[in-house]
N, CA, C and O of each residue as an XYZ file, in Angstrom:
616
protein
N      75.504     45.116    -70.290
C      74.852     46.390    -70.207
C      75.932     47.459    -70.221
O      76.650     47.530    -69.223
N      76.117     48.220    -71.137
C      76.589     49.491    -71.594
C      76.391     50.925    -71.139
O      75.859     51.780    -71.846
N      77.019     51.209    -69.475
C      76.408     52.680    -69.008
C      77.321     53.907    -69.246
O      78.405     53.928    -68.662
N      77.072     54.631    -69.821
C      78.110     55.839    -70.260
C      77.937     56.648    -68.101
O      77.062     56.580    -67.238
N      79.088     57.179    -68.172
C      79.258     57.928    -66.787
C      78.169     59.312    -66.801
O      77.521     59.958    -65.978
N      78.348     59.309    -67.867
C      77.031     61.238    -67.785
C      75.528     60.167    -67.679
O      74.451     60.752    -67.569
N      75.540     58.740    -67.716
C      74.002     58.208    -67.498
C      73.523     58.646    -66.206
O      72.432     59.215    -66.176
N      74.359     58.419    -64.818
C      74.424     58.169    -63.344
C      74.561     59.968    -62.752
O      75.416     60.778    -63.112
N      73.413     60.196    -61.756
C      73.477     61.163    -61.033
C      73.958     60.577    -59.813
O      73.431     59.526    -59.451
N      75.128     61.226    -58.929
C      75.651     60.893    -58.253
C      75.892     61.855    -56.963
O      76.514     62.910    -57.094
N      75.360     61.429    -55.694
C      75.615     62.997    -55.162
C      76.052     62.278    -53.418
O      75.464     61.420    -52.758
N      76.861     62.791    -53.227
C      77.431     62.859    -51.988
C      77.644     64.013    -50.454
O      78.578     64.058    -49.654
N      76.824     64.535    -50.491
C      76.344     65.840    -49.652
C      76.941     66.817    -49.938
O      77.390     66.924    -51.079
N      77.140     67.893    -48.922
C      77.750     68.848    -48.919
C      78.693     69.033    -48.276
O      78.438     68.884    -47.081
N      80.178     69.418    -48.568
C      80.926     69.422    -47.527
C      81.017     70.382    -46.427
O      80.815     71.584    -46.602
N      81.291     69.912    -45.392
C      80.904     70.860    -44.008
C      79.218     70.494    -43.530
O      78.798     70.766    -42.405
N      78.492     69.928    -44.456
C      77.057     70.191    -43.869
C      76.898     69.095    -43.021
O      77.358     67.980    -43.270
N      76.058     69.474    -41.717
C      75.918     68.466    -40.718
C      75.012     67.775    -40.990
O      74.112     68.248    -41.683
N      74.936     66.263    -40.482
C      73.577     65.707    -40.757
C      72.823     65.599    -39.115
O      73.422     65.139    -38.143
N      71.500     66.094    -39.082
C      70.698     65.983    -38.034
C      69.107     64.797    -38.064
O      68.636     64.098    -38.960
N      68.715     65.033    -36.726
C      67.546     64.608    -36.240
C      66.606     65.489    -36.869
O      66.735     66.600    -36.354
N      65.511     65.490    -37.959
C      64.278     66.058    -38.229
C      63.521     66.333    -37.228
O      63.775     65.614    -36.262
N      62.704     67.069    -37.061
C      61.928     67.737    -36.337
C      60.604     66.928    -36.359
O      60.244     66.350    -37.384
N      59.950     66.901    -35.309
C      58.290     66.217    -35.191
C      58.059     67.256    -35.667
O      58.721     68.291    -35.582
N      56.740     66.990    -36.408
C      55.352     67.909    -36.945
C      54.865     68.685    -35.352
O      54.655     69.896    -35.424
N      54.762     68.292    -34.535
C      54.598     69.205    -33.552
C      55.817     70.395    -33.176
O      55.640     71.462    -32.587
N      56.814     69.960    -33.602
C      57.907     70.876    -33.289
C      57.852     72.264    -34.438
O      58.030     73.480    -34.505
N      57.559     71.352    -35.045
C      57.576     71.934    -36.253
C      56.204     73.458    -36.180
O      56.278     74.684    -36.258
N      55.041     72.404    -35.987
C      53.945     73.825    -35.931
C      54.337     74.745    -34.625
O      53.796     75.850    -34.672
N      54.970     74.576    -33.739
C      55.050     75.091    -32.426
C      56.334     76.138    -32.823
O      56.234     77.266    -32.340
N      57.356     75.900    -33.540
C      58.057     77.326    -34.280
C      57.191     77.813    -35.404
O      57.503     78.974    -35.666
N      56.175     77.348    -36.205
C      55.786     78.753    -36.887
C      54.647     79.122    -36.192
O      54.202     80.058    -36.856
N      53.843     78.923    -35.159
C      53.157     79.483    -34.367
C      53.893     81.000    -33.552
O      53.350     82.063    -33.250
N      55.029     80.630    -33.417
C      56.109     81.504    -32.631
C      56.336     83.004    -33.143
O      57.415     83.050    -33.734
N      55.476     84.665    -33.114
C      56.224     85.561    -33.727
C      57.489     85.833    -33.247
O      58.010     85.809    -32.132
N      57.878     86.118    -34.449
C      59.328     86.947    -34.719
C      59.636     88.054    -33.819
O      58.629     88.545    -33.308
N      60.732     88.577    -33.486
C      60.837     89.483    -32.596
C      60.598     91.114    -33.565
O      60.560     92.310    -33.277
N      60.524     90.587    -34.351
C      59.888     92.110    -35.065
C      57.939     92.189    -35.294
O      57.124     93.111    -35.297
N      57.857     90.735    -35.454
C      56.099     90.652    -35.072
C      55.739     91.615    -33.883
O      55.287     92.760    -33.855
N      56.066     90.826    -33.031
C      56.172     91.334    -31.507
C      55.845     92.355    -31.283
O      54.771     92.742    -30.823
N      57.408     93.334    -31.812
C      57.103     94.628    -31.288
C      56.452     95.208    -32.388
O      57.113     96.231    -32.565
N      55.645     95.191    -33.162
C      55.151     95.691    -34.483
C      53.275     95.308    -33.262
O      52.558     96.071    -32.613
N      53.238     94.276    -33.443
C      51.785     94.046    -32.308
C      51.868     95.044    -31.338
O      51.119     96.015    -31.447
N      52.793     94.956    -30.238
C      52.599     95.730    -29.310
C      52.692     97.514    -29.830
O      52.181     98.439    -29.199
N      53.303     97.615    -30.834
C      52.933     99.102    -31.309
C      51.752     99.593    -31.977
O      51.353    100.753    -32.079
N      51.168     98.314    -32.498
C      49.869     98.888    -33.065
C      48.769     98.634    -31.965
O      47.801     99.296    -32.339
N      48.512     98.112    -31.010
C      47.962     97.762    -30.005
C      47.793     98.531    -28.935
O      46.921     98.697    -28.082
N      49.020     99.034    -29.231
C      49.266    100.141    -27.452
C      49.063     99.439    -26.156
O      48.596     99.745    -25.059
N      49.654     98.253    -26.766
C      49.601     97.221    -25.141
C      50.767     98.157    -23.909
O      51.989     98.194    -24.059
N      50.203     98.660    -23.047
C      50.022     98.936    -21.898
C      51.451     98.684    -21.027
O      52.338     99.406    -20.570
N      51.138     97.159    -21.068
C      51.796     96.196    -20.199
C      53.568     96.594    -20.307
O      54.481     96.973    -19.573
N      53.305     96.200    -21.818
C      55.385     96.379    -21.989
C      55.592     97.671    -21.811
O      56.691     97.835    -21.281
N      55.010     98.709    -22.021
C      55.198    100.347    -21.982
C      55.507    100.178    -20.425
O      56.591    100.733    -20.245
N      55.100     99.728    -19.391
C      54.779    100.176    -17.987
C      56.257     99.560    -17.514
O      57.106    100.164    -16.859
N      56.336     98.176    -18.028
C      57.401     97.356    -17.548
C      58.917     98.276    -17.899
O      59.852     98.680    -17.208
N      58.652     98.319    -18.973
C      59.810     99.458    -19.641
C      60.465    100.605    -19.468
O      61.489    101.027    -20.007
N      59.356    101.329    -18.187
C      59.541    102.747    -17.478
C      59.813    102.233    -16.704
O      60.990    102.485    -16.445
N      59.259    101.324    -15.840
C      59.212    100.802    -14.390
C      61.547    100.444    -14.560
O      62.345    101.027    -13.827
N      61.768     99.902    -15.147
C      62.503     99.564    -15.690
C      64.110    101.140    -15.782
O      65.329    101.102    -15.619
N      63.647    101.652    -15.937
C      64.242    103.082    -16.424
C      64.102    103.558    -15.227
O      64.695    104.631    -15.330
N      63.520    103.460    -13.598
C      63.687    104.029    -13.086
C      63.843    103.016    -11.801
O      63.361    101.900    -11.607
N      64.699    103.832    -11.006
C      65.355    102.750     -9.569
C      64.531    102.872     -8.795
O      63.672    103.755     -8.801
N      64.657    102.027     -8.025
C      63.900    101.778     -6.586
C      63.374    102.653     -5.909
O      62.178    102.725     -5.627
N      64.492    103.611     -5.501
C      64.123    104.980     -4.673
C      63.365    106.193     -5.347
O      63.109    107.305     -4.884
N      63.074    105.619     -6.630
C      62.085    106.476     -8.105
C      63.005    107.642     -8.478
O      62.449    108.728     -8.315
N      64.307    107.717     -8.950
C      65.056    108.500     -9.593
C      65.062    108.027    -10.811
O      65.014    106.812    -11.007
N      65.129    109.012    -11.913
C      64.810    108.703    -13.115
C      66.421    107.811    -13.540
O      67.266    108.163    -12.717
N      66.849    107.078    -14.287
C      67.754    106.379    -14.888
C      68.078    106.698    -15.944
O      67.003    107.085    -16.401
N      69.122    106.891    -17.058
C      69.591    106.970    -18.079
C      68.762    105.724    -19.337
O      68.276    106.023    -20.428
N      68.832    104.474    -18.762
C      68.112    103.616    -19.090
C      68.350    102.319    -18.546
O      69.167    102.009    -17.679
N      67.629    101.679    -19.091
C      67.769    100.182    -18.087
C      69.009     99.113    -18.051
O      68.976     98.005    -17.517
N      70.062     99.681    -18.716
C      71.070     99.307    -18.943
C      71.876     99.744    -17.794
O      72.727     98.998    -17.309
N      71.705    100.610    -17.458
C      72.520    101.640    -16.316
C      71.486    100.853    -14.604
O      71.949    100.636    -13.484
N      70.650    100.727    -14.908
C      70.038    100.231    -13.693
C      70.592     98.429    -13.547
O      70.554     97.973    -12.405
N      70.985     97.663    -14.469
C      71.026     96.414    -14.653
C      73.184     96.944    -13.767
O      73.376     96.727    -12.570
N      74.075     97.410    -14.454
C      75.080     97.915    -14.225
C      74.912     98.230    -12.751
O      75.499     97.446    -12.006
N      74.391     98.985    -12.305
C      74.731     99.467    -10.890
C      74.009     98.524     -9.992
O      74.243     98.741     -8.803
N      73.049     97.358    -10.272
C      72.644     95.926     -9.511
C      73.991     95.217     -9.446
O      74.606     94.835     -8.451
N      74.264     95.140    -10.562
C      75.617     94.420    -10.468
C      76.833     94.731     -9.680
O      77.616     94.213     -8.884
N      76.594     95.835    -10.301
C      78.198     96.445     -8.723
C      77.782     96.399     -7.544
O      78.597     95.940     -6.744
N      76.838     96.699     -7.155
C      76.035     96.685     -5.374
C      76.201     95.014     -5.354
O      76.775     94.628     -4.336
N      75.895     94.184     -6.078
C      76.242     92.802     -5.691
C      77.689     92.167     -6.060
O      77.850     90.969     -5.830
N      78.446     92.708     -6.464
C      79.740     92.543     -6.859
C      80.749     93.001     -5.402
O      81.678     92.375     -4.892
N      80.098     94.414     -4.983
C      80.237     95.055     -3.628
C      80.127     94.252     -2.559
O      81.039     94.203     -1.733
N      79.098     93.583     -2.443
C      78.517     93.062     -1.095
C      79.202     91.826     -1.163
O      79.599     91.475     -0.052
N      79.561     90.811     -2.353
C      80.679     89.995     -2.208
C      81.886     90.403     -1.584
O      82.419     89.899     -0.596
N      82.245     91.331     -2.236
C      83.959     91.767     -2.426
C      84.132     92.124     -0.461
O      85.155     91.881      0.178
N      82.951     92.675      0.075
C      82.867     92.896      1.529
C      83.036     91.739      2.538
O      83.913     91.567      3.384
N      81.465     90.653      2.073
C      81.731     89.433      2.350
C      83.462     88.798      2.289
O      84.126     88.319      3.208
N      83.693     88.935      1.393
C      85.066     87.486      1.336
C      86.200     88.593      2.065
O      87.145     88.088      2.671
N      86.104     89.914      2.004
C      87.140     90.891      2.724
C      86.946     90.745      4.445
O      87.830     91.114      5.219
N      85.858     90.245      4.823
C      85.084     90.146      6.555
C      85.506     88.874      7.170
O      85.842     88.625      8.328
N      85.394     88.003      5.952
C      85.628     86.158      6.280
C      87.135     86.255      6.306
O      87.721     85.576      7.148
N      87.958     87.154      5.336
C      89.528     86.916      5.383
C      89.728     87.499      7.128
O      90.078     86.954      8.175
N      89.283     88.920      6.725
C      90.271     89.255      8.255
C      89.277     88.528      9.486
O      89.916     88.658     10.530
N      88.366     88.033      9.687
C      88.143     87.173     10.877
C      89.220     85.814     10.253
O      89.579     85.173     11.240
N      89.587     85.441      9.457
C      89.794     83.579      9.621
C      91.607     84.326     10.322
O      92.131     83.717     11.255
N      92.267     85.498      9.780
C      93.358     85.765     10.355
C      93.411     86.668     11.659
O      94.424     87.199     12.113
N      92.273     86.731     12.113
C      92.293     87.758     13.784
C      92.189     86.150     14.445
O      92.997     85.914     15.343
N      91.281     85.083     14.064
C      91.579     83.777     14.991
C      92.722     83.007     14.492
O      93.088     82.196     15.343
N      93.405     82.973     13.432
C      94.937     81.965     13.561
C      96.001     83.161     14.564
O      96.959     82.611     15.108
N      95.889     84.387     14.757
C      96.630     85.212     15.497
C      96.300     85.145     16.384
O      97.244     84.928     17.143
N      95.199     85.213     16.988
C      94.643     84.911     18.491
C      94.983     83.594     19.033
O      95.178     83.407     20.234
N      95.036     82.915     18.366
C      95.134     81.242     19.228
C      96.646     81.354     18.974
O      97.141     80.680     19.878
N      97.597     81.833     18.249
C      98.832     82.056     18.616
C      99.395     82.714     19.734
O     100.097     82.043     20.491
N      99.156     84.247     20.031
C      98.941     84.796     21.239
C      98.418     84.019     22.249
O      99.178     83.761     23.183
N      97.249     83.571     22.277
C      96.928     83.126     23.443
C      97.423     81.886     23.973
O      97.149     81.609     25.140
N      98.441     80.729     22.947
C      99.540     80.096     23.728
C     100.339     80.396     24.373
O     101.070     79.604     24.967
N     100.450     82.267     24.457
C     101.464     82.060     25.700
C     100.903     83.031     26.531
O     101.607     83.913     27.023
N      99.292     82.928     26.805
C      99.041     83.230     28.013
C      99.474     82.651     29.552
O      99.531     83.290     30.603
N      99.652     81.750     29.399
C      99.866     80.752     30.590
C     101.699     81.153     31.345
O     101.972     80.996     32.535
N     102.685     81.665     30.281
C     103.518     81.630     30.345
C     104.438     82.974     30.621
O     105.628     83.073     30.918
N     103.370     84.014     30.395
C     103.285     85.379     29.738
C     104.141     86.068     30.931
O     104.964     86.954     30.705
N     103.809     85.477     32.454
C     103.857     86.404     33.224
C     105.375     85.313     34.136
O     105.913     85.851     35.104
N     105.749     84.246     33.802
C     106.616     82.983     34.315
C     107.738     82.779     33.526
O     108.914     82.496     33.755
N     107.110     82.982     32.597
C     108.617     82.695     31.646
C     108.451     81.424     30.721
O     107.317     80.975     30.551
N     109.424     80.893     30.184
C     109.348     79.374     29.716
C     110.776     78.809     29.968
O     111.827     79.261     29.513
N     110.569     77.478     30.976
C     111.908     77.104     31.822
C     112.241     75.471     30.979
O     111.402     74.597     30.758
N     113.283     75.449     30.734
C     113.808     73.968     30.006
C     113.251     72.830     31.089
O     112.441     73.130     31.966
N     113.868     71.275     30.890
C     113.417     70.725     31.956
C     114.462     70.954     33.601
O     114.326     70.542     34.753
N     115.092     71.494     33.158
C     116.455     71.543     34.430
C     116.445     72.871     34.911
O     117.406     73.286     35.558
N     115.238     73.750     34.612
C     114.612     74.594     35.201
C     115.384     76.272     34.913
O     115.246     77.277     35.610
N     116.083     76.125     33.826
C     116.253     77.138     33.478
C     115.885     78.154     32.337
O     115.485     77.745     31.247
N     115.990     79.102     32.536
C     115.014     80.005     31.727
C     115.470     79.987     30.462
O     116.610     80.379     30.210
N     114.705     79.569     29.592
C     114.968     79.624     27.961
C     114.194     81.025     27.486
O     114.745     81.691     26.609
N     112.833     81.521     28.087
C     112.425     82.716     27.397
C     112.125     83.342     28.666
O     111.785     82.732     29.680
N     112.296     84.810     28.535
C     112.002     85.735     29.997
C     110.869     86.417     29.763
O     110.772     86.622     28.553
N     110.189     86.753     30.223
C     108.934     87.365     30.575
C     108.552     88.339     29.620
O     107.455     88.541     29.099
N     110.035     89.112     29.426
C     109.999     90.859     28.552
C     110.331     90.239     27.045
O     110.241     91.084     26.154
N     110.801     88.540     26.498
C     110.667     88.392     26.229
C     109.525     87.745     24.904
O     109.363     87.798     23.685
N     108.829     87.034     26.354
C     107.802     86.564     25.690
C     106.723     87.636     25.423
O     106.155     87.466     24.345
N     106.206     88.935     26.299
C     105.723     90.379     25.743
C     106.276     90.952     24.220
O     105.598     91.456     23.325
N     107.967     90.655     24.256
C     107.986     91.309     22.746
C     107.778     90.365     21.604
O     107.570     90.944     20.538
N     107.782     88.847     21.548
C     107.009     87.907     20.395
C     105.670     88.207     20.818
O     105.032     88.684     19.878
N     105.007     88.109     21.867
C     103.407     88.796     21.799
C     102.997     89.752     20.918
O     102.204     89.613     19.986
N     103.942     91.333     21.478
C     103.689     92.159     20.386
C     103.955     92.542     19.013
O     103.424     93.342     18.243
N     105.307     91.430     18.899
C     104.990     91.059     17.199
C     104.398     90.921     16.681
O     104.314     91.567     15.636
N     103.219     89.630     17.134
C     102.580     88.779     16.364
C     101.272     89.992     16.413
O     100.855     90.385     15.323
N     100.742     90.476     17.503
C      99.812     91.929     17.264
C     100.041     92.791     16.330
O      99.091     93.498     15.992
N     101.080     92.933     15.801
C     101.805     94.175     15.149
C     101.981     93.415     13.647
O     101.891     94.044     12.593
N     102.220     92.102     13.710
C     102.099     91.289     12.384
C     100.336     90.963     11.449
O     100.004     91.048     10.267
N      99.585     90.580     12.736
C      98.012     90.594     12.833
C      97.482     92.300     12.125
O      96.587     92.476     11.299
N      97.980     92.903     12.489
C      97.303     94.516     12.205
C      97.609     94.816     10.769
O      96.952     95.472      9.960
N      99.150     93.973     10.585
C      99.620     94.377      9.029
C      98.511     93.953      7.973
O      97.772     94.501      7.155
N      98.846     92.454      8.519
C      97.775     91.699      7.506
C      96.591     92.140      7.443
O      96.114     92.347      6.327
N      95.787     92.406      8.668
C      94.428     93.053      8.455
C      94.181     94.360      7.463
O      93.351     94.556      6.576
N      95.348     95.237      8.038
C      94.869     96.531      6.893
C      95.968     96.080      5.281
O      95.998     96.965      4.425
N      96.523     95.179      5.079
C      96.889     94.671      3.712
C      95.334     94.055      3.303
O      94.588     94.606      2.494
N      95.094     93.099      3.864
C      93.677     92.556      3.045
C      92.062     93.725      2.980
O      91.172     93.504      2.158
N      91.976     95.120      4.187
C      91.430     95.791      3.853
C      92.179     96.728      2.472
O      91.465     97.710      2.268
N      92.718     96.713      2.039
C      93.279     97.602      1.407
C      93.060     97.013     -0.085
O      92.415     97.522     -1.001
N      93.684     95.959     -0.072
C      93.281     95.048     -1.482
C      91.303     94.895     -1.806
O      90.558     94.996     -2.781
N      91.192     94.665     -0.637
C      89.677     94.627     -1.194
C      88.765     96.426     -0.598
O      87.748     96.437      0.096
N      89.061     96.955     -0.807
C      88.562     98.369     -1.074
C      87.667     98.546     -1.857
O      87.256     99.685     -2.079
């Protein structure tokens, strides 16, 4: 048998084209059931549906009923009031987790504060006016950090 090459159609896809899963006939009627987003608003303009008009003002204006620029500006300033109330949150949790690692530092040398701290052979390794001025370091170190981490989160 004698086949010339122009006999044979020969086809090997497309390059780049993906091959997929076909769609069920239900999938299928359930997107062209679906209008278009220009259907949509083309219905609701000839209709004078109500509903989206109301949602749309409601929308344009804030809570406290001041008119809005548009709902873009109301979506923007939700976001910063909750961007805010984080940035407060994690600024409240920092300086409490460092007012208690400073406090339980300080307060190891309550016991000692007013005695001193004596080696075992009973002599004085820290004096009293001592141990008051590492006290008021670590107060004076505590205050830094607090208004550094208020300051960063502003």
């Amino acid at each position: 048998m004698n086949t010339d090459k122009n006999d044979s159609l020969q086809h090997h896809g497309i390059l780049g084209m993906k091959w997929g899963v076909r769609r069920t006939p239900a999938q299928l009627d359930r997107a062209n059931d679906r209008p278009t987003a220009r259907q949509a608003v083309k219905k609701a303009v000839t209709t004078g549906q109500t509903a989206a008009k109301k949602s749309f003002e409601e929308s344009k204006t804030s809570p406290d009923g001041k008119k809005l620029g548009s709902a873009r500006k109301a979506l923007n300033d939700a976001s910063k009031a909750k961007a805010q109330a984080y940035k407060a949150s994690l600024r409240d949790s920092k300086i409490t987790s460092v007012k208690a690692a400073f406090q339980k530092d300080i307060d190891s040398f309550k016991d000692v504060r007013r005695t001193g701290i004596l080696d075992k052979k009973g002599r004085m390794i820290l004096t009293p006016s001592d141990i008051d001025k590492i006290v008021k370091g670590l107060e004076t170190t505590r205050d830094q950090r607090i208004s550094n981490i208020e300051k960063k989160y502003k």
